[in-house]
C-alpha positions as CSV (number, residue, x, y, z in Angstrom):
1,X,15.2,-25.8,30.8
2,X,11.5,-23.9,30.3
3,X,9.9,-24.4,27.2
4,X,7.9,-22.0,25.5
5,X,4.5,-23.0,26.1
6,X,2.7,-24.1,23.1
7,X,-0.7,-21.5,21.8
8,X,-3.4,-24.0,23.1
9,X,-1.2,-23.7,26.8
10,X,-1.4,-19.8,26.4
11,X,-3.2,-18.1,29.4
12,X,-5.8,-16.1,28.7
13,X,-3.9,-12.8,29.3
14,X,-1.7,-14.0,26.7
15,X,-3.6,-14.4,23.6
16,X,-6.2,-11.6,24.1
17,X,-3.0,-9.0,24.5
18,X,-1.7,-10.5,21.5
19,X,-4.9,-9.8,19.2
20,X,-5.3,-6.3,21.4
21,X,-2.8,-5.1,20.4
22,X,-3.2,-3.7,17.2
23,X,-7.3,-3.4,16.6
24,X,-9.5,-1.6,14.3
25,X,-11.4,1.1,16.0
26,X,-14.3,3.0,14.8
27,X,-14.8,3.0,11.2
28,X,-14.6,6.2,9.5
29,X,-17.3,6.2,6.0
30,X,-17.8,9.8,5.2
31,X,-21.6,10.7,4.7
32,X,-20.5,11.9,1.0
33,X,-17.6,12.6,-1.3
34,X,-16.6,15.3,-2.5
35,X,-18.1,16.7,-5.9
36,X,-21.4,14.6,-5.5
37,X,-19.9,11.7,-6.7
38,X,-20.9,8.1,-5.4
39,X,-17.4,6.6,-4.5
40,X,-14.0,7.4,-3.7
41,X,-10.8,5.2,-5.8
42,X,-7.5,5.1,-4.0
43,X,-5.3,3.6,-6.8
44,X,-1.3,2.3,-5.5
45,X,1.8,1.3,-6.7
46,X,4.3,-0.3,-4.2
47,X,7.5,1.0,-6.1
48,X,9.6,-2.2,-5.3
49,X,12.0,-2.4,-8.1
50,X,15.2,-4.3,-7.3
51,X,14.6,-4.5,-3.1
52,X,12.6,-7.1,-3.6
53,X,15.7,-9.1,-4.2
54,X,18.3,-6.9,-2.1
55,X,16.1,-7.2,1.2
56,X,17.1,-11.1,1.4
57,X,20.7,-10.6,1.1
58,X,19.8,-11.6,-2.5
59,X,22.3,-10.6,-5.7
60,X,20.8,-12.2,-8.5
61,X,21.3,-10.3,-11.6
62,X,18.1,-11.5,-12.9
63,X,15.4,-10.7,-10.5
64,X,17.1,-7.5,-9.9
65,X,16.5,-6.4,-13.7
66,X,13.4,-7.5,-13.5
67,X,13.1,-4.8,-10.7
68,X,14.3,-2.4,-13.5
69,X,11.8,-3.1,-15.6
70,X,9.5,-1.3,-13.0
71,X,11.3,1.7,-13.4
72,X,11.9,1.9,-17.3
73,X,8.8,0.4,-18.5
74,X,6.1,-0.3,-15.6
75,X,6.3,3.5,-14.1
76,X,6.3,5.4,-17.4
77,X,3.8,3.6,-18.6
78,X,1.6,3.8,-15.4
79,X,2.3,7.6,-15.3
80,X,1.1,8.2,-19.2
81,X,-2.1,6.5,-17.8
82,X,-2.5,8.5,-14.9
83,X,-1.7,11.7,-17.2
84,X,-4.2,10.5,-20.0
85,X,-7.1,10.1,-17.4
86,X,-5.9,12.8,-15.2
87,X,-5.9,10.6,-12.6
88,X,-3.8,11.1,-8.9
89,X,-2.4,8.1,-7.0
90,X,-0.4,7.2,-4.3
91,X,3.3,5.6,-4.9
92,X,4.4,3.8,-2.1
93,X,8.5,4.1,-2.4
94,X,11.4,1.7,-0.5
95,X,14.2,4.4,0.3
96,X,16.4,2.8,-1.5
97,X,14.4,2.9,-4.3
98,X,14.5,6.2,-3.9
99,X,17.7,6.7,-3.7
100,X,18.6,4.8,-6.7
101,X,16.0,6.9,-8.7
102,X,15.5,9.9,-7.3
103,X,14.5,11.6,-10.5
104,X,11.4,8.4,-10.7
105,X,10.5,9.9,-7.2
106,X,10.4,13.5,-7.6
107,X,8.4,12.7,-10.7
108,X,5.2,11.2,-8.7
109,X,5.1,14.4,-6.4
110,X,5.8,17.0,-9.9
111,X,3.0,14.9,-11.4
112,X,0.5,15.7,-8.4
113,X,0.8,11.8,-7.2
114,X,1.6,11.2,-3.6
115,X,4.7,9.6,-2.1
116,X,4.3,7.4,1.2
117,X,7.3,5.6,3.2
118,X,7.3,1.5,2.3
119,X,10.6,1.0,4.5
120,X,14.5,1.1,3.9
121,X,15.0,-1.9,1.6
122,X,11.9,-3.4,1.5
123,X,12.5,-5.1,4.5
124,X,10.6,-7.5,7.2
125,X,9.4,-5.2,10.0
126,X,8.2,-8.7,12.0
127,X,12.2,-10.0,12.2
128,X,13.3,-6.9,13.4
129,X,14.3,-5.7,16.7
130,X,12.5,-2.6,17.9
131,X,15.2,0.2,18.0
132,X,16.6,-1.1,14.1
133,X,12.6,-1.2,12.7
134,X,12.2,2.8,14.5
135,X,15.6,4.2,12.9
136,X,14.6,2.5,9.3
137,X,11.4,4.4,9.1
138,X,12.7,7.5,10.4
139,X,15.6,7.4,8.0
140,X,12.7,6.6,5.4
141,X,11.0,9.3,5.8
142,X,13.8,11.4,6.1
143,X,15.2,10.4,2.5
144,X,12.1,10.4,0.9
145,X,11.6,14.2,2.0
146,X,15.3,14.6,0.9
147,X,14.7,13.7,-2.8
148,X,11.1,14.4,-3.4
149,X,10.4,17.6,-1.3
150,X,7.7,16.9,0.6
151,X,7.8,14.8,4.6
152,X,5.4,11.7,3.7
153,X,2.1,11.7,5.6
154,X,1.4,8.0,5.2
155,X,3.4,4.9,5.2
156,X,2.9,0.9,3.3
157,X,4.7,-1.3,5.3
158,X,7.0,-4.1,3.0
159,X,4.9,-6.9,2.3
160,X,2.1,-5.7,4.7
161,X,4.5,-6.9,7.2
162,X,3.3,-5.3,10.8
163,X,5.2,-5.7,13.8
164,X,3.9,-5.5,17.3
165,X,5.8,-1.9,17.3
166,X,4.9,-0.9,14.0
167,X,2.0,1.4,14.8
168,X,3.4,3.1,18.2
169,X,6.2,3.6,15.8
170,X,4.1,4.8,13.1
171,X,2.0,7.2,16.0
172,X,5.2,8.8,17.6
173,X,6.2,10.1,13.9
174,X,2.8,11.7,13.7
175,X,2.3,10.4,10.5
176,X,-1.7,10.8,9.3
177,X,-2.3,7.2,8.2
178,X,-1.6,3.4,7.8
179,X,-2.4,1.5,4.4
180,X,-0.8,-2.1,5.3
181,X,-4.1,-3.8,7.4
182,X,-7.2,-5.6,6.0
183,X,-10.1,-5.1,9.1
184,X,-12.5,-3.6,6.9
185,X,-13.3,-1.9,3.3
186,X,-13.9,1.6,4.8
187,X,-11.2,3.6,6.6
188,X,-11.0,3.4,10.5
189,X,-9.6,4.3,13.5
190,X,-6.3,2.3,14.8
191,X,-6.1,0.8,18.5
192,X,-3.3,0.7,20.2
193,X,-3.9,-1.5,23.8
194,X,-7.4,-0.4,23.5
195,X,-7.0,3.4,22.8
196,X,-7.1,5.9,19.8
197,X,-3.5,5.6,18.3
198,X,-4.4,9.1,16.2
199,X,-3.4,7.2,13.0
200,X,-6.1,6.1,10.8
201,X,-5.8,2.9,8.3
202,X,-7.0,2.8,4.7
203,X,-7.2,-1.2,4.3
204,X,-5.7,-2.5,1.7
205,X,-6.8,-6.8,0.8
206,X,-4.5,-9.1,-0.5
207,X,-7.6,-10.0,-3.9
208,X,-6.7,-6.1,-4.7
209,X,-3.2,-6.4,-5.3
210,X,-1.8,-7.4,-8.8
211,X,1.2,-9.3,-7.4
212,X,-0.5,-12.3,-5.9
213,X,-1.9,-13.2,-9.2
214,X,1.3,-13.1,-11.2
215,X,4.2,-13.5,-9.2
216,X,6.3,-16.2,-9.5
217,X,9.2,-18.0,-8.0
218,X,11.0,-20.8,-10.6
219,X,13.1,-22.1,-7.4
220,X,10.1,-23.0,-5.6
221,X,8.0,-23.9,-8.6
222,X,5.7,-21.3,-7.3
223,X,3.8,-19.9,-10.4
224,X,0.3,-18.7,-9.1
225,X,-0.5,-17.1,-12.7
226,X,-3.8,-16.2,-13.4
227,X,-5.2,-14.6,-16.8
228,X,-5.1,-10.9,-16.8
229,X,-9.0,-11.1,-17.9
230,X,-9.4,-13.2,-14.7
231,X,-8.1,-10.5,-12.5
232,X,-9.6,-7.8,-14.0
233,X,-13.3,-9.1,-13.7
234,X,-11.9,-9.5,-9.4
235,X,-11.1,-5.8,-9.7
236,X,-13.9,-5.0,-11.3
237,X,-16.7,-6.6,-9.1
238,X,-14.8,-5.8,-6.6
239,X,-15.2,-1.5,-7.8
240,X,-19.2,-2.2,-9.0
241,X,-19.3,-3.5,-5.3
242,X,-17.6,0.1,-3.5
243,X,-20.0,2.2,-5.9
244,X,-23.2,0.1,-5.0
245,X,-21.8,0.8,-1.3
246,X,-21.1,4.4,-1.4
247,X,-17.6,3.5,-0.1
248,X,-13.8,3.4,-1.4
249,X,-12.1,0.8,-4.0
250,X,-8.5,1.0,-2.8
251,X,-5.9,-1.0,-5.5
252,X,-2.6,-1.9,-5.1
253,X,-0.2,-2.2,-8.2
254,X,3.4,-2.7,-8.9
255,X,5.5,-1.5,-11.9
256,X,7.5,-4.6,-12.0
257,X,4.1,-6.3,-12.2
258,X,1.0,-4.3,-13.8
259,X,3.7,-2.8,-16.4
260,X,3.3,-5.2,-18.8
261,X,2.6,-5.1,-22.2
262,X,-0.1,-8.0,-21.3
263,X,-1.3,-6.5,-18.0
264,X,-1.1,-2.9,-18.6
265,X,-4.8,-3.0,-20.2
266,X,-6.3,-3.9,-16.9
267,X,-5.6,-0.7,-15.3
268,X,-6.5,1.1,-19.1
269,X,-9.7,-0.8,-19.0
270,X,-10.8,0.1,-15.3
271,X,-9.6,3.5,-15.8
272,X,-12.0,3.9,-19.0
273,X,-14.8,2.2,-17.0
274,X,-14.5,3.6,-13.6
275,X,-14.1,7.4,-15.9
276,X,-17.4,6.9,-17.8
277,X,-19.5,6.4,-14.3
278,X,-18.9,9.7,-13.9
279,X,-19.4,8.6,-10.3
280,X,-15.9,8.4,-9.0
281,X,-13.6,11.1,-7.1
282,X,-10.4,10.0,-7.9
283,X,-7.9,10.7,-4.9
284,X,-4.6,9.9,-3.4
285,X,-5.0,7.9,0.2
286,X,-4.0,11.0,2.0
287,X,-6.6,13.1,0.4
288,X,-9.1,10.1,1.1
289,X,-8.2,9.9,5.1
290,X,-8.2,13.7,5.1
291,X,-12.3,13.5,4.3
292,X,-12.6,10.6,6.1
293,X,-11.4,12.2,9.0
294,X,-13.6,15.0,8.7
295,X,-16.9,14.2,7.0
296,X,-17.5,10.4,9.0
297,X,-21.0,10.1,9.6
């Protein structure tokens, strides 16, 4: 019987094709916005709703309406936002999702907001074999350009979850962009076994994302809650930190999660302050790679 050797027994060839894999090429910081202004802001919303709970074969009534809170409360009142500011973002939207709303989803593209593929059901792209991970983002795609209107340029992988076949995946449907990898703060290029894969990624971090500060699971007696001020001084320093750089403050969000009553205020409050700058160009991630692509210095 052969046993699979352990990491610290791994040849050489074996763990350096395991981190070349997927690799961040060159980075891609335009020499200057568009409009003048000092910094670009790529504000996202991972429209999870109720897959959060489907994906694990879940049917609990209660984390499932707390899905469809996001869509009566948490996207209406992210979309008044948007409106009042005049503000574009990027909604990242499970098919399913989709599907369940569709009205929610042709909304975002009506409104001028981009809509990018974040899998079937919210599912885990590392458990999956390679020909069931391909047909879900196809059929994504497909459904998303259904309902809304317009094919999806970019994709959010569930979770941030990234197989090893994710990106060839992602290159053979000629989509534009990745926003599911954390290499750097600026957009880059995306290796595949050492060459240009032709798909660029706009990093996302896990301290920009809303989720990791308030989620919760009472089963596990996981309750990593943080005070909204708390996380909005995080945001914050980390946006004074993109302007001071000349580079991009990329935020992730969740209606489930930001569209609180209690929580809300911290995307008001950055909006207000990011607004009075005057030094921000406001963009979805498309738009961003798009100038990336073409003003890199």
């Amino acid at each position: 019987m052969n046993e699979e050797p352990e990491p610290w027994q791994w040849p050489e060839a074996v763990w350096r094709g395991k981190v070349d894999r997927v690799r961040a090429g060159p980075a891609l910081q335009p020499a200057s916005w568009p409009e003048g202004k000092r910094c670009a802001v790529a504000l996202s919303f991972d429209v999870d709703h109720e897959t959060n709970e489907l994906r694990d074969g879940g049917k609990s009534i209660g984390a499932m309406s707390r899905g469809q809170y996001g869509n009566r409360q948490g996207v209406p009142r992210i979309l008044e936002l948007l409106r009042r500011h005049d503000v574009p973002a990027s909604f990242y939207v499970p098919a399913v999702v989709a599907q369940l709303y569709p009205n929610e989803a042709r909304s975002f593209v009506d409104l001028g907001h981009e809509v990018g593929i974040h899998g079937w059901i919210h599912e885990r792209n590392s458990v999956l074999p390679f020909e069931a991970e391909r047909d879900l983002q196809m059929r994504s795609a497909d459904a998303l350009e259904r309902i809304c209107g317009v094919r999806p340029v970019g994709i959010r992988t569930p979770s941030w979850d990234f197989s090893q076949h994710t990106l060839e995946i992602t290159r053979d449907m000629g989509l534009l962009y990745d926003s599911s990898l954390m290499a750097d703060v600026d957009c880059y290029r995306l290796l595949l076994d050492g060459e240009d894969s032709g798909v660029v990624e706009l990093p996302v971090e896990w301290i920009r994302d809303d989720a990791v500060y308030f989620n919760m699971n009472r089963f596990t007696a996981l309750r990593p809650y943080t005070p909204p001020e708390a996380v909005f001084d995080v945001f914050w320093r980390e946006f004074e930190a993109a302007r001071a750089e000349g580079g991009i403050f990329q935020l992730t969000m969740h209606p489930h999660v930001i569209g609180y009553r209690s929580r809300i205020w911290i995307l008001e409050e950055l909006l207000r302050r990011m607004t009075a700058t005057g030094e921000c160009w406001f963009a979805t991630h498309a738009d961003i790679v798009e100038h990336a692509v073409e003003r890199a210095a």
